[in-house]
C-alpha positions in Angstrom: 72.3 105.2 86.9 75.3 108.0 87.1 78.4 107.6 85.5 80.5 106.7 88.2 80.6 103.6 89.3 82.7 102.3 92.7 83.5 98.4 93.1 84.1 96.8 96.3 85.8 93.4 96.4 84.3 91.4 99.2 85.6 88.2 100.4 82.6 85.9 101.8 83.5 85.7 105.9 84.7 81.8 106.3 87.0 81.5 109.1 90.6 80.3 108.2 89.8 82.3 104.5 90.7 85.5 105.4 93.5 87.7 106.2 95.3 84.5 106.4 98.9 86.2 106.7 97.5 88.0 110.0 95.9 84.9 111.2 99.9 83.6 111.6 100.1 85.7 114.4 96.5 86.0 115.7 95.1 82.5 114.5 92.0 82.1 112.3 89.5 83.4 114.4 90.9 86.8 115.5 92.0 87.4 111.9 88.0 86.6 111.3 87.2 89.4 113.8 89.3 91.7 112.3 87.8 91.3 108.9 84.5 91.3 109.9 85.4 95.1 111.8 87.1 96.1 108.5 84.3 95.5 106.2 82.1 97.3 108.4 84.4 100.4 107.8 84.6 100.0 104.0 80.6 99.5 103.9 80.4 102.7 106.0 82.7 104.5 103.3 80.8 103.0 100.1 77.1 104.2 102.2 77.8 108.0 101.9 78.4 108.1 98.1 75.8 109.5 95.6 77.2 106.8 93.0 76.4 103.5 92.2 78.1 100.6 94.9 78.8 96.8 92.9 79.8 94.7 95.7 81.8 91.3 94.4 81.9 88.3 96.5 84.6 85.9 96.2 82.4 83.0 96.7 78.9 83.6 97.0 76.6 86.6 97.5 75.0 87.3 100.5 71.8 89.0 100.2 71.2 90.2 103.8 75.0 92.5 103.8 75.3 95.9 101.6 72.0 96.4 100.9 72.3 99.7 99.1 74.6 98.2 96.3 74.2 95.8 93.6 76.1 92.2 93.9 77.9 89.8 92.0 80.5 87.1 92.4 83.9 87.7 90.9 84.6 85.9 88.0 88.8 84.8 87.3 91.2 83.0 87.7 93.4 85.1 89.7 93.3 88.7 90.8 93.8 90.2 87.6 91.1 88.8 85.8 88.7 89.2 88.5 89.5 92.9 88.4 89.4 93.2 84.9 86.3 91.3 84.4 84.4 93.9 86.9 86.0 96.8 84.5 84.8 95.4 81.6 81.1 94.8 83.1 81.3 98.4 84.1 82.3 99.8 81.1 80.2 97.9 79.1 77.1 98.7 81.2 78.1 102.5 80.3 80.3 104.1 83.3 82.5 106.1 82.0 84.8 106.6 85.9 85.2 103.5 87.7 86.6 103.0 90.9 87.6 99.5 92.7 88.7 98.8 96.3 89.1 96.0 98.6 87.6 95.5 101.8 90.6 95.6 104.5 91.1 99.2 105.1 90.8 100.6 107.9 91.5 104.0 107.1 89.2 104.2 104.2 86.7 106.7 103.8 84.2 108.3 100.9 86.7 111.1 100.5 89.3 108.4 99.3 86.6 107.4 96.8 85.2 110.2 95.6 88.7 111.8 95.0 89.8 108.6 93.0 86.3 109.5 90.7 87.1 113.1 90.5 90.7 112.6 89.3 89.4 110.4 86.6 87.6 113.2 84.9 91.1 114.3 83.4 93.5 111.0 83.9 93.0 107.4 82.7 94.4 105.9 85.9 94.4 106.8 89.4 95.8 104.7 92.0 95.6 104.7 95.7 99.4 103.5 97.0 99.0 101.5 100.1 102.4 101.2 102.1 103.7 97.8 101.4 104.1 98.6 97.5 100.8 97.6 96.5 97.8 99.8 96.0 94.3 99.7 97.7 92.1 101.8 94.8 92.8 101.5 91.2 90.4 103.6 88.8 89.7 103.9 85.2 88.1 105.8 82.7 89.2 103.9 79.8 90.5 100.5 79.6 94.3 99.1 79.9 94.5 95.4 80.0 98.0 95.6 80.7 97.3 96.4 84.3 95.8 93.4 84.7 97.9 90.6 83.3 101.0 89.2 84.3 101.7 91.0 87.8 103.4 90.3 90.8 100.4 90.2 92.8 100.9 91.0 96.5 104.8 91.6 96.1 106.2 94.9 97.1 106.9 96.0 93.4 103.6 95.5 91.8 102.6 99.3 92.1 105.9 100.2 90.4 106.1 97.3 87.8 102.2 98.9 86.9 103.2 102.5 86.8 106.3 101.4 84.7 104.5 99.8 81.9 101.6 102.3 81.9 104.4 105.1 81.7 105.5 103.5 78.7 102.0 103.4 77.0 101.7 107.1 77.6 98.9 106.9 80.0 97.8 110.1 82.0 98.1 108.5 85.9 97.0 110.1 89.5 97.5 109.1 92.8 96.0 109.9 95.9 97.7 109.6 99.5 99.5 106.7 100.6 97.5 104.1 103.4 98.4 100.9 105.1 96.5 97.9 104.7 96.5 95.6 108.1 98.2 92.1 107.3 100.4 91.6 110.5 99.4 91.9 114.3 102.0 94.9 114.2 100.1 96.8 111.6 97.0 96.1 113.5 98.2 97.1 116.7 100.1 100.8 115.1 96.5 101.3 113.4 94.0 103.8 114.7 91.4 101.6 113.8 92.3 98.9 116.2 93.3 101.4 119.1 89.8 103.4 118.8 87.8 99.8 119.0 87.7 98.2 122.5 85.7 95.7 121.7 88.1 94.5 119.3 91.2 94.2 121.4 89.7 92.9 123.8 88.1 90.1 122.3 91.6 89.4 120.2 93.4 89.5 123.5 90.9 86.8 125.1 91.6 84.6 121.7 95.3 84.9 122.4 95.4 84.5 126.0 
């Protein structure tokens, strides 16, 4: 055991259950593809660390995917709690930095991690901003609740309405560079991660033809 510790929020792959705002424009089964290609990257990422991996499922764990990390199922009723409850487990199993991501980055990568963990060593929060006013990494080495409860979860002002409240509480906050999540066809198509993969397009352009 070291004492970092990076989480990974997984969502199980069920078709029509995942990037569901993307699947608007691309329908269920390309968004599926697209999710499938994205966890791939953020496995890759979470592969080349020397810390400990916890993988959480949203539904179920699958025991043949991310073999190098521990698993669990998330445990809330919404976001919030799910994240907090992962904290807490990590904290109370003795990690002193804690990192957590999701699973629908494309531009991810173990520098992203490791930088989150390596801030941590002299702040209480880092956050990773992602583009639409959320954030894609959030990282503790000490607890606040407040982060957790009672936020405007995938609205443009939750990273804001966070940093505002933490502010207040005196917390010692980082961030690391901005990146853009992928939830409509035109943030796929303006990604690097779509325009370096052939495979994907064209098997999204043969489920939209």
């Amino acid at each position: 055991m070291t004492e970092k510790l990076v989480i990974v929020f997984v969502k199980n792959l069920k078709l029509g259950k995942v990037k569901t705002r993307l699947a608007k424009t691309i329908g269920d089964l390309g968004a599926f593809e697209v999710y499938t290609e994205l966890v791939k990257v953020t496995e890759k990422a979470t592969k080349q660390l020397e810390t400990d991996v916890r993988v959480y499922f949203s539904d179920a764990i699958v025991a043949s995917k991310w073999s190098h990390a521990k698993k669990a199922v998330q445990q809330g009723v919404d976001l919030g709690e799910r994240m907090q409850n992962a904290f807490q487990k990590g904290f109370n199993d003795g990690y002193k930095h804690i990192v957590l991501i999701g699973s629908d980055l494309p531009e991810i990568t173990e520098h992203h991690l490791r930088d989150g963990l390596q801030k941590l060593k002299h702040h209480d929060v880092v956050f990773g901003p992602a583009q639409d006013g959320g954030y894609y990494l959030i990282g503790l080495s000490e607890m606040h609740e407040c982060i957790f409860k009672n936020k405007p979860w995938s609205q443009s002002n939750l990273l804001r309405e966070t940093l505002d409240e933490l502010h207040v509480k005196q917390a010692k906050i980082a961030t690391l560079v901005t990146l853009n999540d992928i939830d409509t066809f035109d943030d796929l198509k303006a990604s690097s991660f779509y325009q370096s993969n052939p495979k994907l397009q064209q098997r999204i352009h043969q489920l939209n033809d």
